[in-house]
N, C-alpha and C positions, 0 to 999 in steps of 0.2 A: 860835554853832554853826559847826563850818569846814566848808567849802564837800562835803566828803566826806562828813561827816555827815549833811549836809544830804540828798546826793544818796540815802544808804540812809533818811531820812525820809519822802522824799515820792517815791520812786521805786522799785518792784524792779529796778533796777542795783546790782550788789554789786562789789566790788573785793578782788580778790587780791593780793597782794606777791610779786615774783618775784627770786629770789636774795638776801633779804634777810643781811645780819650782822645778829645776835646782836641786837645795841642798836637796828636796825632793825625787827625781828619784833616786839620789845614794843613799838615803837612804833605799829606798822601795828597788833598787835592793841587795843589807846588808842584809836586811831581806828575802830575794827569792821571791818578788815576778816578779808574771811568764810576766807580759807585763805591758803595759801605753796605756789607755784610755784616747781621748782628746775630746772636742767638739768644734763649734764654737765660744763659750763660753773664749775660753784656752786663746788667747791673753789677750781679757778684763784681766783673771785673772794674766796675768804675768805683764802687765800694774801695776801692785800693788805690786806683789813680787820682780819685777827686771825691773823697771822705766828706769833705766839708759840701759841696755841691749835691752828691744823693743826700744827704742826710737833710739837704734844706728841702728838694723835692719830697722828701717821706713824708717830713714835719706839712709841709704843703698840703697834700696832698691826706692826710690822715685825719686835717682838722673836716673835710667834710665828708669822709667816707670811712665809714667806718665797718665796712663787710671787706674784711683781708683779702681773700681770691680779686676783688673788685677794684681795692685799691695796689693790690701789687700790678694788675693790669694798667692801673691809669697810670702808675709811677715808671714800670718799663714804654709805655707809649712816650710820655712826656720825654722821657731823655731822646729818643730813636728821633720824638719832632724836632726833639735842638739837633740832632745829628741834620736830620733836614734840613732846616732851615739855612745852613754852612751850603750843603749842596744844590739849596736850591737856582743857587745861578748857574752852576755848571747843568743842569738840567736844562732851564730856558735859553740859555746859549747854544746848546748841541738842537735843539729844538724838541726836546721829550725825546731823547733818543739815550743818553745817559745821564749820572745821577740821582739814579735810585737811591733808595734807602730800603733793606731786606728786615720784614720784622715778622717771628717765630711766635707764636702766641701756645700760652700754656703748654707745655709737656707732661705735666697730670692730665691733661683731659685732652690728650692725643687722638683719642678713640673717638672723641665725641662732635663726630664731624658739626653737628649744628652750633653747637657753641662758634668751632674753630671759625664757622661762617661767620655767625655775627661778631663775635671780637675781628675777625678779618676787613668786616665791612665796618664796624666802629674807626678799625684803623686808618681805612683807606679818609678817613674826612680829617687825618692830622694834617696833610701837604699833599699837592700832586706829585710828587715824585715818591709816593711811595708804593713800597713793590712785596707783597704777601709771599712768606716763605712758609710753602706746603711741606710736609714731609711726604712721600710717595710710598704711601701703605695704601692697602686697604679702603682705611677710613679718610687719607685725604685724599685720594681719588675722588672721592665725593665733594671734598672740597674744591677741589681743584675746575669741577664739571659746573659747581656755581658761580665760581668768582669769574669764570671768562666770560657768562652771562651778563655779570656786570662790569664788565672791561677791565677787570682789576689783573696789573703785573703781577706775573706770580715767578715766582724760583721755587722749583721742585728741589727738595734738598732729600737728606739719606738716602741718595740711589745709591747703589753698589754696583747693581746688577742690570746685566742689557737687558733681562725682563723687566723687570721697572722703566725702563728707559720707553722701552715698546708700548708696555702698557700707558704711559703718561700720555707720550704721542695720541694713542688710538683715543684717552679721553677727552686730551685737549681738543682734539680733533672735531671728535663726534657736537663738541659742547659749543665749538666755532660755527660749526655749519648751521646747528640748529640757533644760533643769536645772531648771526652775519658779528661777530665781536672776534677779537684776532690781541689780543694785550698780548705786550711783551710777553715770552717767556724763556727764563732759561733752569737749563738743564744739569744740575750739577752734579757730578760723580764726587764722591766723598772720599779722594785717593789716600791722602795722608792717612788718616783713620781705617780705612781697610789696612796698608801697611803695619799699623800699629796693631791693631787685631789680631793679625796673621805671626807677626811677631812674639805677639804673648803667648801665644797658643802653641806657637813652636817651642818656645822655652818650658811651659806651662807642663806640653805633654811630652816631652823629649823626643819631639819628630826629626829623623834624620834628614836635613834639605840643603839645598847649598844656600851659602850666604846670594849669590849673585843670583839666584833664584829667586830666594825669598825678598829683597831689595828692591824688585823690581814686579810683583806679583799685584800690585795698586797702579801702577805704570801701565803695564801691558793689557787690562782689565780698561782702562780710561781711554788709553789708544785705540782700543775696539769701540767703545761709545761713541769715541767722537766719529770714527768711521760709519760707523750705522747710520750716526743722525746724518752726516755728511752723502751719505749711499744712499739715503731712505730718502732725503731733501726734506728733513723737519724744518717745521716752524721753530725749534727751540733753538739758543744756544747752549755750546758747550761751556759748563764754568766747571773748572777743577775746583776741588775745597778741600778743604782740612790739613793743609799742607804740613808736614813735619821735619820738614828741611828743604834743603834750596832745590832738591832736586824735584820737587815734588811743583816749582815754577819751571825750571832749566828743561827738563824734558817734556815741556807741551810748548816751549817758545815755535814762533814757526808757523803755528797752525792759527786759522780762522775761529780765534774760542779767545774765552778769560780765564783767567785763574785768582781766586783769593786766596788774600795771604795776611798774613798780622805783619802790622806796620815794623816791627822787631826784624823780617824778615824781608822788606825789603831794603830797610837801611842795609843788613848783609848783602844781600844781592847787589847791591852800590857800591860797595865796598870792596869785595870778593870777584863780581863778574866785569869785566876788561871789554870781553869782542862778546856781540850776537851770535849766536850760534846754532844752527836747525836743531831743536831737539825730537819735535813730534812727528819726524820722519826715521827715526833709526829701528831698523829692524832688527827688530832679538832673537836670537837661535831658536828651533823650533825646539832645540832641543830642553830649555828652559821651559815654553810651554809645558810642554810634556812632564817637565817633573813634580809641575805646581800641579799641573792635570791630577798625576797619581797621587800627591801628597796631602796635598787640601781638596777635601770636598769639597767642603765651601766657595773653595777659588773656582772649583768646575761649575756650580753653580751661577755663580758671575757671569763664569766667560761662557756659557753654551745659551742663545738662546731661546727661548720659554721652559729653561729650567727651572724657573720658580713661578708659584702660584700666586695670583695675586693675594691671596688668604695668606700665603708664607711669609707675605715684604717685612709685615710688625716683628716676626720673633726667627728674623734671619739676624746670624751672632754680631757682623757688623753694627745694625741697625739697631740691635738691645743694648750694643756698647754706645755707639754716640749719643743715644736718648738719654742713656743712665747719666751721662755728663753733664746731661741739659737738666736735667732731674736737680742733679744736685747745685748746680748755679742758678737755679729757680727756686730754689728753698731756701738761697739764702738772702734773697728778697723778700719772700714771704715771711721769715725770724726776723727782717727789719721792722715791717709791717708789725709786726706784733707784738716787736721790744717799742715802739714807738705809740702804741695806743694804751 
């Protein structure tokens, strides 16, 4: 049994596949895992995996739409429904419980919560298994308050922070009670991508920190989340993301949560991991606390909370780094789009 398997055997840790091609999705679902994570990102990357397949969706798609913002939308929906349509039996099988499909819609017009609504509700009528990936600002808080209105699954993405975490909760909340509606939701901490952050900004500004500190400062940040939502008895789950090595899977095994991962990453994990092993029970010295505490604001931020504003979520450093990514793997759908008309 590979070491994946293993882990959905003797553990409730479940694994996602995030941005998979085609040949990767039937792999990941071989292996069980529970859904597919995409971001704005997912085209750019299939532009490289499967050249000849976007390029016929473009050509498709461009002969009767000729407003680019509108057909880069219908070209990223159409791949996310072929990602469905692979998981749609793993959905009807588990009974609508897994096999989602997560679909991010525009990152230029992040702000603009009414749009996000209707392109979200345009989405939800490609498959039922598909699941709206809100970002947790501000402006999708707003979104977030209409789609449980209309039962639509959502995954809260770019948390960082237990204020965000709290604030999602109290929307989702408030937006249940007043619909009697409850749609899945999960809650994803963006760990890998905080680590990468924290990273640069260490080398960036020449801050003195210890390696074992800063290695572990998206870890202990994720382990407090899940503890809240676990403490507090949210509705949500925990989903780890953005992972940027194995450790960023290995240290949440254990716990009642998911974590995505790119299919890259869990061939490794098969390859590399042997025995299951508790990760998301290991306690860290206080004293590492304490020195990401003094070193990074940002990290205090994170971990204290309602230290952040809900007006602060959009232009917190983590959260301007992952959008900027998404920024740039959505442009380069939009240059298809427009080398193609």
């Amino acid at each position: 049994m590979s070491y994946l398997k293993q882990v959905h055997a003797k553990t409730d840790t479940r694994f996602w596949v995030n941005n998979p091609s085609f040949e990767e999705c039937d792999l990941a679902i071989a292996e069980g895992a529970f859904g597919v994570t995409t971001n704005p990102a997912f085209c750019a990357k299939l532009f490289q995996s499967a050249p000849e397949y976007m390029h016929s969706v473009v050509q498709s798609v461009v002969k009767t739409e000729k407003d680019i913002d509108k057909a880069a939308e219908k070209i990223y929906h159409q791949v996310c429904k072929d990602l469905m349509d692979r998981y749609l039996p793993v959905y009807e099988k588990s009974g609508k419980t897994s096999g989602f499909v997560t679909v991010q819609e525009d990152p230029r017009r992040e702000e603009d919560h009414n749009y996000i609504i209707e392109a979200s509700l345009r989405a939800k009528e490609l498959a039922p298994n598909y699941m709206a990936k809100i970002p947790i600002t501000e402006f999708g808080l707003k979104v977030v308050a209409e789609l449980v209105k209309h039962d639509v699954p959502i995954c809260g993405t770019e948390i960082f922070s237990l204020s965000q975490v709290t604030a999602l909760n109290n929307v989702y909340e408030e937006s249940a009670k007043a619909s009697s509606k409850r749609p899945p939701l999960y809650i994803t901490h963006i760990t890998g991508i905080m680590d990468q952050y924290f990273a640069d900004l260490v080398k960036k500004e020449s801050i003195q920190i210890s390696k074992e500190a800063l290695d572990l400062a998206g870890t202990i940040i994720a382990q407090k989340v899940y503890r809240l939502i676990k403490d507090e008895n949210m509705s949500g789950t925990f989903l780890g993301g953005g992972a940027r090595g194995l450790q960023h899977f290995t240290n949440f095994v254990g716990g009642d949560l998911h974590v995505t991962i790119n299919w890259s990453t869990a061939v490794e994990l098969n390859e590399t991991q042997k025995e299951v092993q508790n990760g998301i029970d290991t306690a860290y010295p206080s004293s590492i606390v304490d020195e990401l505490l003094e070193k990074l604001p940002n990290f205090k931020r994170a971990y204290e909370p309602g230290a952040m504003s809900v007006e602060s979520f959009a232009d917190y450093g983590p959260v301007m780094l992952f959008r900027t990514m998404f920024m740039n793997g959505y442009s380069r759908l939009v240059d298809s789009v427009y080398l193609a008309q």
